[in-house]
N, C-alpha and C positions, 0 to 999 in steps of 0.2 A: 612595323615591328610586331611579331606574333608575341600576345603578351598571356595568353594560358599557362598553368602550368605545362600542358604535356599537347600536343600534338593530334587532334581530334584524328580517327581512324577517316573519313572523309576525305582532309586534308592527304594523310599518307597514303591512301588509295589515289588521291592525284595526283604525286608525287610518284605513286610508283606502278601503278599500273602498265606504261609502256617496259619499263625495268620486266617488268615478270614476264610482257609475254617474247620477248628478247630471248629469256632463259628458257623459257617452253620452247620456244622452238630449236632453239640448240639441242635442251633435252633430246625432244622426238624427234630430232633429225637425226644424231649419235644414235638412238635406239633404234632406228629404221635401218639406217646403215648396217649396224651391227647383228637384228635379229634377222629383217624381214629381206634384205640384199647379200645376207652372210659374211658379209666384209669383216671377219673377227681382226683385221689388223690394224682396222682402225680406232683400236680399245690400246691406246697407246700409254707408258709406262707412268705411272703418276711422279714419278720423280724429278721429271722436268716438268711438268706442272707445276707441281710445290715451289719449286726453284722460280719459274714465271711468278708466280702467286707472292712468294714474301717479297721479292723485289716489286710489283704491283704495291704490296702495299707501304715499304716503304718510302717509296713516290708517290703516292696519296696523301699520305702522310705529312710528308714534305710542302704539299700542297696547299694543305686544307690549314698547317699553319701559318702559310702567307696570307693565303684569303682571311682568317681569321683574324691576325694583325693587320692587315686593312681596313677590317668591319671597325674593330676596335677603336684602329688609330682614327675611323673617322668620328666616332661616337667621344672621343677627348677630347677632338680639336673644337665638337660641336658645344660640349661641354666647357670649352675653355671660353666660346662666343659667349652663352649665357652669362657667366662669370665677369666678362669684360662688357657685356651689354650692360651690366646693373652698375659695372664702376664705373664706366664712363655718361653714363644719364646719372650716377649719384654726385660724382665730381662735377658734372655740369651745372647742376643746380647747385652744388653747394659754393662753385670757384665764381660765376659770372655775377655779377653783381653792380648796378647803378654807382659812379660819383656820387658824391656830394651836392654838386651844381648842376644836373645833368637831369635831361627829360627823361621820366622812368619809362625803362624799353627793354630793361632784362629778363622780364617773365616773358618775353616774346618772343626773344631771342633764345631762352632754357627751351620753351617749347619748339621752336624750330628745328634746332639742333638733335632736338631727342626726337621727334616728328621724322627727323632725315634718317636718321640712325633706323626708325622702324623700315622703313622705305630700302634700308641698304640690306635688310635683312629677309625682307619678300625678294629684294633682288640677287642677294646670293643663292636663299633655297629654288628661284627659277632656274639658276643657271646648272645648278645641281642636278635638275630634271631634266635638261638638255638629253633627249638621245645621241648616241653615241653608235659610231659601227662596230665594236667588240660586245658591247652588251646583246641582251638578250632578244632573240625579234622570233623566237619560234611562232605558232599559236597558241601553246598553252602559255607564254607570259604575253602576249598580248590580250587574249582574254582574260587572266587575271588584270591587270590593267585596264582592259575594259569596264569591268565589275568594279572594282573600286573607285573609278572617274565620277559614277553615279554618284557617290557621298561624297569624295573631295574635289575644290578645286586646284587644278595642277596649274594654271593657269592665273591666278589671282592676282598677278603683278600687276596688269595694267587696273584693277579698281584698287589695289594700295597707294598705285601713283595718284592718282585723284584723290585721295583721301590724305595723302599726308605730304605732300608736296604744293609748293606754291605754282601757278599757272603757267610763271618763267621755266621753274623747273622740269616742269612737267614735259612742255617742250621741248627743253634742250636735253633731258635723260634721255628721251625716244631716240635719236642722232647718235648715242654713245652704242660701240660694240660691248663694251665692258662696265655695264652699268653702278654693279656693286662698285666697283674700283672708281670709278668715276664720281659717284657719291661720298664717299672717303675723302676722296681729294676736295670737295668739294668742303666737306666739313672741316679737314685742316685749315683753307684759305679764310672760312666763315670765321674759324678761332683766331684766325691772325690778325683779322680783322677787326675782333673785338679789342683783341690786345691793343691795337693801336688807337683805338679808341678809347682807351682807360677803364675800360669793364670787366678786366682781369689782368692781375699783374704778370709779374713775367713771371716767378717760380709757377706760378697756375699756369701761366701758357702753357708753359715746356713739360706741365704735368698732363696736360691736355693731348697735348699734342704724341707724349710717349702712351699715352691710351690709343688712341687712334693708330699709332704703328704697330703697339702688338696688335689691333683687331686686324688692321694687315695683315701680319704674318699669321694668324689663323686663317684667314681668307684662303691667302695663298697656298696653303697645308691642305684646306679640303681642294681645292681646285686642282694641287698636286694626287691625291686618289682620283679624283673624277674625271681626270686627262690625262690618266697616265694608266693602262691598260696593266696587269701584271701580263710579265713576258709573255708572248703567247706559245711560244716553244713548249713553255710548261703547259701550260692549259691543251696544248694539241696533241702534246707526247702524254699527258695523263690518259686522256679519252681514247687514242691508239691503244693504249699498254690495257685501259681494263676492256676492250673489245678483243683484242686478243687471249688474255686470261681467258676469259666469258665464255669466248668461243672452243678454246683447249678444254676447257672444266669440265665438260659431262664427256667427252672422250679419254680423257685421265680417270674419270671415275667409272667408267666401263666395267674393268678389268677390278678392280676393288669389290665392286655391286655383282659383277657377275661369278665370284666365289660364291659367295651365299645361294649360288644355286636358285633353282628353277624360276618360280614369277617372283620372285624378291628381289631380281634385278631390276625391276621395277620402281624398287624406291629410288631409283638413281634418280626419279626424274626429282621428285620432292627437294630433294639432299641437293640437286642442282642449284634449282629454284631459289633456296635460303644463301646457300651461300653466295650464288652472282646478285642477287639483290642487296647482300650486305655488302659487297666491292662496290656493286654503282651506287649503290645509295651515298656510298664514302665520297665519291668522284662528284655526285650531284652536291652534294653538302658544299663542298670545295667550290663548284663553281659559280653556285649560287649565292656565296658570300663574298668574291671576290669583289664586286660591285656594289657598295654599300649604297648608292645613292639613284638605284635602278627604279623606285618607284615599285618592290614589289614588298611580299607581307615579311621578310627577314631583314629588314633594309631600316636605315638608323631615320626617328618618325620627326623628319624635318619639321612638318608642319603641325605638329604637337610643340618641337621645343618652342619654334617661331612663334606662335601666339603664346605659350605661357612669357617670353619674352616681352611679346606687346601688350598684354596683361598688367607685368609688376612695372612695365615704366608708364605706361599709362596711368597705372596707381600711383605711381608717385607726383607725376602732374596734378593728381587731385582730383580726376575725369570721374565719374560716376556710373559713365555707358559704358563700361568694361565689355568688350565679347567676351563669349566662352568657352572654355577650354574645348580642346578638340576630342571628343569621344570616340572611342575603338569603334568599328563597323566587324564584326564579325569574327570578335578576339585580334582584331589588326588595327594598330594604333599608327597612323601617317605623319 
Protein backbone atom coordinates (compact mmCIF):
# COMPACT_ATOMS: atom_id res chain seq x y z
CA UNK A 1 0.00 0.00 0.00
CA UNK A 2 1.51 3.45 -1.39
CA UNK A 3 1.18 5.52 1.73
CA UNK A 4 2.46 9.14 0.53
CA UNK A 5 0.27 11.64 0.16
CA UNK A 6 0.67 12.14 -3.74
CA UNK A 7 2.56 9.84 -6.09
CA UNK A 8 6.23 10.75 -6.50
CA UNK A 9 6.98 11.84 -10.47
CA UNK A 10 9.46 8.56 -10.48
CA UNK A 11 6.75 6.32 -9.56
CA UNK A 12 4.42 8.05 -12.49
CA UNK A 13 7.18 7.98 -15.05
CA UNK A 14 7.04 4.21 -14.34
CA UNK A 15 3.83 3.82 -14.55
CA UNK A 16 3.64 5.67 -17.76
CA UNK A 17 6.30 5.82 -19.64
CA UNK A 18 5.45 2.90 -22.15
CA UNK A 19 1.65 4.81 -22.13
CA UNK A 20 3.51 7.91 -23.75
CA UNK A 21 5.43 6.40 -26.22
CA UNK A 22 2.24 4.21 -27.42
CA UNK A 23 0.76 7.95 -28.17
CA UNK A 24 4.02 9.15 -29.87
CA UNK A 25 4.01 6.93 -32.19
CA UNK A 26 0.41 7.02 -33.13
CA UNK A 27 1.00 10.71 -33.21
CA UNK A 28 3.95 10.49 -35.90
CA UNK A 29 2.48 7.88 -37.57
CA UNK A 30 -1.07 10.02 -38.26
CA UNK A 31 1.30 13.09 -39.11
CA UNK A 32 3.61 11.01 -41.51
CA UNK A 33 0.63 9.66 -43.29
CA UNK A 34 -0.94 12.88 -43.47
CA UNK A 35 1.96 15.29 -44.28
CA UNK A 36 4.88 13.42 -45.62
CA UNK A 37 2.69 10.54 -47.82
CA UNK A 38 -0.20 13.15 -48.56
CA UNK A 39 -2.81 10.68 -47.55
CA UNK A 40 -5.21 13.94 -46.38
CA UNK A 41 -7.98 11.18 -45.91
CA UNK A 42 -6.72 9.71 -43.39
CA UNK A 43 -7.57 12.94 -41.14
CA UNK A 44 -10.94 11.23 -40.50
CA UNK A 45 -14.18 13.31 -38.97
CA UNK A 46 -13.82 13.77 -35.18
CA UNK A 47 -17.15 12.96 -34.58
CA UNK A 48 -17.00 9.38 -34.34
CA UNK A 49 -14.07 9.67 -32.33
CA UNK A 50 -15.77 11.59 -29.77
CA UNK A 51 -18.71 9.08 -30.02
CA UNK A 52 -15.62 5.92 -29.50
CA UNK A 53 -14.17 8.09 -26.78
CA UNK A 54 -17.27 8.82 -24.30
CA UNK A 55 -18.45 5.27 -24.68
CA UNK A 56 -14.36 4.48 -23.84
CA UNK A 57 -14.94 6.12 -21.01
CA UNK A 58 -17.91 5.04 -19.81
CA UNK A 59 -16.57 1.46 -19.72
CA UNK A 60 -13.60 2.39 -17.78
CA UNK A 61 -15.52 3.73 -15.68
CA UNK A 62 -17.62 0.95 -15.06
CA UNK A 63 -14.50 -0.84 -14.58
CA UNK A 64 -12.42 0.90 -12.22
CA UNK A 65 -15.51 0.74 -9.95
CA UNK A 66 -15.37 -3.06 -9.68
CA UNK A 67 -11.80 -3.13 -9.22
CA UNK A 68 -12.15 -0.55 -6.69
CA UNK A 69 -14.86 -2.47 -4.67
CA UNK A 70 -12.71 -5.35 -4.77
CA UNK A 71 -9.65 -3.43 -3.39
CA UNK A 72 -12.04 -2.12 -0.82
CA UNK A 73 -14.02 -5.06 -0.07
CA UNK A 74 -10.69 -6.82 0.58
CA UNK A 75 -9.22 -4.06 2.91
CA UNK A 76 -12.90 -4.76 5.36
CA UNK A 77 -12.84 -8.26 5.28
CA UNK A 78 -9.06 -7.72 6.31
CA UNK A 79 -10.24 -5.37 8.85
CA UNK A 80 -12.92 -7.51 10.08
CA UNK A 81 -9.92 -10.28 10.80
CA UNK A 82 -8.21 -7.78 13.01
CA UNK A 83 -11.30 -7.10 14.89
CA UNK A 84 -12.10 -10.89 15.37
CA UNK A 85 -8.49 -11.64 16.02
CA UNK A 86 -8.61 -9.36 19.29
CA UNK A 87 -12.17 -11.01 20.20
CA UNK A 88 -11.36 -14.19 19.96
CA UNK A 89 -7.61 -14.14 21.92
CA UNK A 90 -9.65 -11.73 24.52
CA UNK A 91 -12.66 -14.32 24.84
CA UNK A 92 -9.98 -16.91 25.04
CA UNK A 93 -8.32 -15.82 27.88
CA UNK A 94 -11.11 -14.29 29.59
CA UNK A 95 -13.72 -17.78 28.92
CA UNK A 96 -11.05 -20.89 29.75
CA UNK A 97 -10.35 -21.31 33.02
CA UNK A 98 -9.16 -24.26 35.49
CA UNK A 99 -11.79 -26.29 38.02
CA UNK A 100 -11.67 -26.24 41.37
CA UNK A 101 -10.01 -29.82 41.70
CA UNK A 102 -8.21 -29.82 38.70
CA UNK A 103 -4.32 -29.49 37.76
CA UNK A 104 -3.79 -25.87 36.47
CA UNK A 105 -3.36 -26.25 32.72
CA UNK A 106 -5.37 -23.16 31.36
CA UNK A 107 -2.63 -20.71 30.82
CA UNK A 108 -1.25 -23.35 28.52
CA UNK A 109 -4.06 -24.03 26.83
CA UNK A 110 -4.93 -19.66 26.42
CA UNK A 111 -1.51 -19.73 25.08
CA UNK A 112 -1.86 -22.46 22.56
CA UNK A 113 -4.99 -21.48 21.24
CA UNK A 114 -4.00 -17.92 20.60
CA UNK A 115 -0.31 -19.26 19.44
CA UNK A 116 -2.53 -21.41 16.69
CA UNK A 117 -4.74 -18.44 15.82
CA UNK A 118 -1.22 -16.42 15.05
CA UNK A 119 -0.18 -19.50 12.88
CA UNK A 120 -3.66 -19.41 11.08
CA UNK A 121 -2.91 -15.85 10.13
CA UNK A 122 0.67 -16.20 8.48
CA UNK A 123 -1.14 -19.01 6.84
CA UNK A 124 -3.98 -17.04 5.32
CA UNK A 125 -1.75 -14.07 4.27
CA UNK A 126 0.48 -17.13 2.38
CA UNK A 127 -2.15 -18.11 0.61
CA UNK A 128 -3.08 -14.60 -0.33
CA UNK A 129 0.39 -14.41 -2.04
CA UNK A 130 -0.30 -17.57 -4.12
CA UNK A 131 0.26 -16.46 -7.86
CA UNK A 132 -2.40 -16.85 -9.85
CA UNK A 133 -2.74 -17.02 -13.91
CA UNK A 134 -5.02 -13.71 -14.48
CA UNK A 135 -2.65 -11.62 -12.21
CA UNK A 136 -0.05 -9.72 -13.31
CA UNK A 137 3.53 -11.60 -14.78
CA UNK A 138 4.64 -8.64 -17.18
CA UNK A 139 8.40 -7.44 -16.19
CA UNK A 140 7.70 -4.47 -14.89
CA UNK A 141 5.46 -6.24 -12.06
CA UNK A 142 7.86 -8.88 -11.66
CA UNK A 143 10.68 -6.48 -11.10
CA UNK A 144 8.63 -4.42 -8.79
CA UNK A 145 8.22 -7.70 -6.91
CA UNK A 146 11.66 -8.34 -7.10
CA UNK A 147 12.75 -5.06 -5.43
CA UNK A 148 10.44 -5.40 -2.65
CA UNK A 149 11.34 -9.41 -1.91
CA UNK A 150 14.79 -7.66 -0.78
CA UNK A 151 12.83 -6.03 2.59
CA UNK A 152 9.97 -8.44 2.96
CA UNK A 153 9.56 -11.98 3.48
CA UNK A 154 6.79 -13.36 1.28
CA UNK A 155 7.49 -16.49 2.33
CA UNK A 156 7.50 -16.47 6.28
CA UNK A 157 5.08 -19.32 6.80
CA UNK A 158 7.28 -22.05 7.40
CA UNK A 159 9.44 -20.08 10.32
CA UNK A 160 5.81 -18.98 11.87
CA UNK A 161 5.13 -22.87 11.83
CA UNK A 162 8.24 -23.43 14.19
CA UNK A 163 7.64 -20.69 16.26
CA UNK A 164 4.07 -21.20 17.22
CA UNK A 165 3.09 -24.47 16.66
CA UNK A 166 3.76 -27.62 18.52
CA UNK A 167 6.14 -30.27 16.77
CA UNK A 168 2.83 -32.77 16.18
CA UNK A 169 1.48 -29.80 14.41
CA UNK A 170 3.89 -28.86 12.65
CA UNK A 171 3.97 -32.06 10.94
CA UNK A 172 0.66 -32.61 10.25
CA UNK A 173 -0.15 -28.67 8.80
CA UNK A 174 2.75 -29.38 6.08
CA UNK A 175 0.17 -32.65 4.75
CA UNK A 176 -2.94 -30.03 4.62
CA UNK A 177 -3.62 -28.33 0.96
CA UNK A 178 -5.77 -25.77 2.84
CA UNK A 179 -3.68 -24.85 5.81
CA UNK A 180 -5.47 -21.66 7.19
CA UNK A 181 -8.87 -23.76 7.13
CA UNK A 182 -7.38 -26.71 8.60
CA UNK A 183 -6.00 -24.77 11.58
CA UNK A 184 -9.49 -23.43 12.28
CA UNK A 185 -10.82 -26.72 12.48
CA UNK A 186 -8.44 -27.55 14.43
CA UNK A 187 -9.10 -24.80 17.00
CA UNK A 188 -12.77 -25.73 17.08
CA UNK A 189 -12.10 -29.49 18.16
CA UNK A 190 -9.13 -28.06 20.77
CA UNK A 191 -12.41 -25.89 22.22
CA UNK A 192 -14.50 -28.96 22.32
CA UNK A 193 -12.19 -30.40 23.97
CA UNK A 194 -11.78 -28.09 26.67
CA UNK A 195 -15.40 -28.01 27.04
CA UNK A 196 -15.60 -31.64 27.86
CA UNK A 197 -13.17 -31.24 30.06
CA UNK A 198 -14.74 -28.70 32.46
CA UNK A 199 -12.56 -25.63 31.51
CA UNK A 200 -15.26 -23.86 29.92
CA UNK A 201 -18.73 -23.98 30.09
CA UNK A 202 -21.10 -24.45 27.62
CA UNK A 203 -22.64 -20.64 27.01
CA UNK A 204 -18.50 -20.01 26.51
CA UNK A 205 -18.32 -22.92 24.30
CA UNK A 206 -20.94 -21.95 21.89
CA UNK A 207 -19.42 -18.30 22.25
CA UNK A 208 -16.20 -19.63 21.25
CA UNK A 209 -17.07 -21.57 18.86
CA UNK A 210 -19.41 -18.60 16.92
CA UNK A 211 -16.03 -16.53 17.01
CA UNK A 212 -14.21 -19.04 15.09
CA UNK A 213 -17.18 -19.29 12.34
CA UNK A 214 -17.32 -15.74 11.68
CA UNK A 215 -13.27 -15.83 11.31
CA UNK A 216 -14.46 -18.45 8.71
CA UNK A 217 -16.59 -16.51 6.95
CA UNK A 218 -13.92 -13.76 6.56
CA UNK A 219 -11.44 -16.24 5.51
CA UNK A 220 -13.65 -17.43 2.92
CA UNK A 221 -14.55 -13.53 1.66
CA UNK A 222 -10.87 -12.95 1.07
CA UNK A 223 -10.30 -16.22 -0.57
CA UNK A 224 -13.60 -15.38 -2.69
CA UNK A 225 -11.37 -11.99 -4.21
CA UNK A 226 -8.18 -13.88 -4.42
CA UNK A 227 -9.84 -16.93 -6.49
CA UNK A 228 -12.10 -15.34 -8.24
CA UNK A 229 -10.74 -13.25 -11.21
CA UNK A 230 -13.21 -10.11 -12.10
CA UNK A 231 -14.82 -11.28 -15.45
CA UNK A 232 -12.22 -11.26 -17.78
CA UNK A 233 -14.47 -10.19 -20.75
CA UNK A 234 -14.35 -6.88 -18.91
CA UNK A 235 -10.85 -6.54 -18.33
CA UNK A 236 -10.12 -7.71 -22.16
CA UNK A 237 -13.07 -5.54 -23.78
CA UNK A 238 -11.62 -2.54 -21.73
CA UNK A 239 -7.95 -2.77 -22.96
CA UNK A 240 -9.46 -3.58 -26.88
CA UNK A 241 -11.72 -0.49 -26.51
CA UNK A 242 -8.75 2.04 -25.19
CA UNK A 243 -6.36 0.65 -28.02
CA UNK A 244 -8.60 1.43 -30.35
CA UNK A 245 -9.65 4.97 -29.04
CA UNK A 246 -5.67 5.45 -28.85
CA UNK A 247 -5.21 4.61 -32.02
CA UNK A 248 -8.34 6.60 -33.83
CA UNK A 249 -7.19 9.83 -31.58
CA UNK A 250 -4.57 11.63 -33.48
CA UNK A 251 -6.31 10.80 -36.95
CA UNK A 252 -9.56 12.49 -35.48
CA UNK A 253 -7.44 15.17 -34.37
CA UNK A 254 -5.83 15.73 -37.88
CA UNK A 255 -8.49 17.69 -39.38
CA UNK A 256 -9.25 19.84 -36.01
CA UNK A 257 -5.12 20.81 -35.71
CA UNK A 258 -4.79 21.17 -39.30
CA UNK A 259 -7.20 24.33 -39.37
CA UNK A 260 -4.96 26.25 -37.50
CA UNK A 261 -2.82 26.29 -40.42
CA UNK A 262 0.71 25.90 -41.13
CA UNK A 263 3.27 24.27 -38.39
CA UNK A 264 0.54 24.51 -35.60
CA UNK A 265 -0.54 21.38 -36.80
CA UNK A 266 2.04 20.20 -34.99
CA UNK A 267 0.57 20.53 -31.63
CA UNK A 268 -1.59 17.71 -32.60
CA UNK A 269 1.27 15.57 -31.47
CA UNK A 270 1.35 17.13 -27.66
CA UNK A 271 -2.65 17.33 -27.47
CA UNK A 272 -2.33 13.50 -28.46
CA UNK A 273 0.06 12.63 -25.94
CA UNK A 274 -2.17 14.25 -22.78
CA UNK A 275 -5.16 12.93 -23.77
CA UNK A 276 -4.29 9.02 -24.54
CA UNK A 277 -2.39 9.03 -21.45
CA UNK A 278 -5.18 10.17 -19.42
CA UNK A 279 -7.61 7.13 -21.02
CA UNK A 280 -4.72 4.61 -20.24
CA UNK A 281 -3.77 5.71 -17.29
CA UNK A 282 -7.72 5.33 -16.48
CA UNK A 283 -7.51 1.55 -17.82
CA UNK A 284 -4.13 0.97 -15.84
CA UNK A 285 -5.65 2.41 -12.50
CA UNK A 286 -8.58 -0.15 -13.12
CA UNK A 287 -6.37 -3.01 -13.75
CA UNK A 288 -4.08 -2.56 -11.21
CA UNK A 289 -6.59 -2.62 -8.55
CA UNK A 290 -8.61 -5.38 -9.54
CA UNK A 291 -6.23 -7.77 -7.52
CA UNK A 292 -5.90 -6.57 -4.15
CA UNK A 293 -3.64 -9.22 -2.78
CA UNK A 294 -1.06 -9.17 -5.99
CA UNK A 295 1.98 -8.35 -3.77
CA UNK A 296 2.49 -4.98 -5.46
CA UNK A 297 2.80 -1.23 -3.85
CA UNK A 298 -1.50 -0.43 -4.26
CA UNK A 299 -2.37 -3.76 -2.84
CA UNK A 300 -3.99 -4.12 0.88
CA UNK A 301 -0.34 -4.34 3.32
CA UNK A 302 -1.17 -7.97 4.46
CA UNK A 303 1.91 -8.17 6.33
CA UNK A 304 1.60 -4.86 8.20
CA UNK A 305 -1.98 -5.84 9.52
CA UNK A 306 -0.63 -9.51 10.39
CA UNK A 307 2.04 -8.45 12.67
CA UNK A 308 0.28 -5.46 14.26
CA UNK A 309 -2.10 -8.62 14.82
CA UNK A 310 0.62 -10.71 16.51
CA UNK A 311 1.75 -7.74 18.31
CA UNK A 312 -1.50 -6.87 20.47
CA UNK A 313 -2.17 -10.78 21.18
CA UNK A 314 1.13 -11.45 22.03
CA UNK A 315 0.64 -8.33 24.45
CA UNK A 316 -1.84 -9.75 25.89
CA UNK A 317 -0.16 -13.02 26.87
CA UNK A 318 2.19 -10.85 28.76
CA UNK A 319 5.24 -11.71 26.31
CA UNK A 320 7.86 -8.80 26.45
CA UNK A 321 9.81 -9.88 22.99
CA UNK A 322 7.26 -8.25 21.01
CA UNK A 323 8.47 -7.84 17.02
CA UNK A 324 8.09 -4.83 15.35
CA UNK A 325 5.84 -3.17 13.43
CA UNK A 326 6.48 -3.55 9.75
CA UNK A 327 7.90 -0.25 8.34
CA UNK A 328 7.11 1.19 4.73
CA UNK A 329 10.36 0.48 2.40
CA UNK A 330 10.01 3.27 0.01
CA UNK A 331 6.64 5.06 0.90
CA UNK A 332 5.21 1.23 0.39
CA UNK A 333 3.77 -0.37 3.45
CA UNK A 334 3.29 -4.53 2.80
Amino acid sequence: MYIKRQFSLLIIYFISWRLILWSLFTGLLAMSLYLYLGWKWVAIPWLPVSLIGTAVAFYVGFKNNQSYDRSWEARKVWGGIVNLSRSFAAATRAFISDPPTATPIAEQEKRTIIYRHIAWLYALRHAMWQRTSWEHQETQSRRQRRYFEKHFDFQVFEKVVVKYLSAEEQEWIRTKQNAAAQLLDRQSQHIAGLYAQGLVDNFRHVELQRLITEIYGEQGRSERIKNTPLPRQYSTSSTIFILIFTFLLPFGMLSEFGELGGSLIWLMIPFNMVVSWVFTLMEYVGDYSENPFEGLINDIPLSSIVRNIEIDLLDMLGEKDLPEKIKPVDNVLF
